[in-house]
C-alpha positions, 0 to 999 in steps of 0.5 A: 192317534187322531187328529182332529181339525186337520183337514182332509189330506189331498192325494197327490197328483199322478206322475206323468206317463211318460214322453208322448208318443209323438215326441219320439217320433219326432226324435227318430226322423230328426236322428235319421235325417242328421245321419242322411246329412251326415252320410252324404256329406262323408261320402261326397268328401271321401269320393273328392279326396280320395279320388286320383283320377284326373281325367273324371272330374268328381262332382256334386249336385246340392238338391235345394229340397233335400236340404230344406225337408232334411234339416227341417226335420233336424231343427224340430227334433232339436226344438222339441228337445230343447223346449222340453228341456226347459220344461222340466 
């Protein structure tokens, strides 16, 4: 069956390829940053709980670079997932 006048069909447009690269990247130094974050704050917190000796004070050093690098990573990961999220 023809259909004169019906205009020439456009070819939809190709699905994306998939999450870039650089996305995942991002991604795993965020999930590996919160896990250092997480480790050291866990283990600080067991090493003071659990410590029964009095005559050794247990003692932590908060290294102010460490911080900033490892919860800047954590913040990208988390802003390049949610900026992504509001894409879709």
């Amino acid at each position: 069956m023809s259909r004169e006048g019906a205009g020439e069909r456009k070819p939809n447009a190709s699905p994306a390829a998939g999450t870039p690269i650089w996305v995942w990247v991002i991604y795993v130094f965020g999930i590996l940053a919160f896990a250092i974050v997480a480790f050291s704050i866990l283990f600080t917190l067991g090493a003071v709980l659990l410590s029964d000796d009095d005559t050794v004070g247990v003692s932590y050093d908060v290294s102010t670079p460490a911080i900033v690098l490892w919860g800047g990573l954590i913040l990208a990961a988390v802003a390049t997932w949610v900026v992504r999220r509001r894409q879709r």
